[in-house]
N, C-alpha and C positions, 0 to 999 in steps of 0.2 A: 504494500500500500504506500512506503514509502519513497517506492520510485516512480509511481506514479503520481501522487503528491508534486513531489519536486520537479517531475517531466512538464507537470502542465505548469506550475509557477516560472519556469524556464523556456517554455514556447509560448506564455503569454508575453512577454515581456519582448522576446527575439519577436514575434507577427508582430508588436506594438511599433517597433524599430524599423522593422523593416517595411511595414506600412509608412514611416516618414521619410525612410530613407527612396520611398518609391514616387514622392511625391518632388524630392530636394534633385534627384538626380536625371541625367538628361544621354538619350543614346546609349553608344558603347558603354558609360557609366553603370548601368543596369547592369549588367552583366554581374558585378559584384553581386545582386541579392541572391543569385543561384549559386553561387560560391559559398555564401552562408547560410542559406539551408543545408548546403551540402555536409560542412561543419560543425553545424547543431548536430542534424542527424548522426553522424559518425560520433558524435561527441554522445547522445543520449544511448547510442549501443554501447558503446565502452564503459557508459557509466551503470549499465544495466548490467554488462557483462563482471564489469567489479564491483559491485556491490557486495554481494555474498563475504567478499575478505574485505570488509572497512575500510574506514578515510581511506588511506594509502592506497587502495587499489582502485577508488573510486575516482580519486583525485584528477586524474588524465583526465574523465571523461567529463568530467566537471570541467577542467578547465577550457576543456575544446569546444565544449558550449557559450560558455559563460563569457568567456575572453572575447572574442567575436562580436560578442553584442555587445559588449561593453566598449568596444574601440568603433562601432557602428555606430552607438550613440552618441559620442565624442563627435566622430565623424558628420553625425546631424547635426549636433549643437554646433558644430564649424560651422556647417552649411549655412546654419540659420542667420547664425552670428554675421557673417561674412557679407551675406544676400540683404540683409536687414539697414 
């Protein structure tokens, strides 16, 4: 229960981003948001696949998620900031 818990508070967050990031970005730009689904994804199997052995093994998958959106968000708030 608790990785799907944390799966969905982690692809609400990544759709919330990358819904802005689809709004900020122009062209070949795009291309970037299928690159980070593609990241998530891979990031939420890894985190599935280590869960069973604790932090430590989950850690990878966690962070292949989580880092992504986090430098997407950055990446919007430049947008914003910059456009504004």
């Amino acid at each position: 229960m608790a990785v799907l818990q944390n799966s969905v508070e982690q692809a609400l967050a990544a759709i919330g981003v990358h819904l802005v990031l689809a709004t900020l970005l122009n062209g070949r730009e795009l291309l970037l948001i299928p690159g980070l689904v593609g990241l998530f994804c891979l990031g939420r199997i890894a985190f599935r696949i280590g869960y069973p052995g604790g932090a430590g093994s989950r850690a990878f998958g966690m962070s292949l998620s989580s880092y992504p959106t986090l430098a997407a968000s950055l990446l919007a708030l430049g947008l914003m900031i910059g456009r504004g």
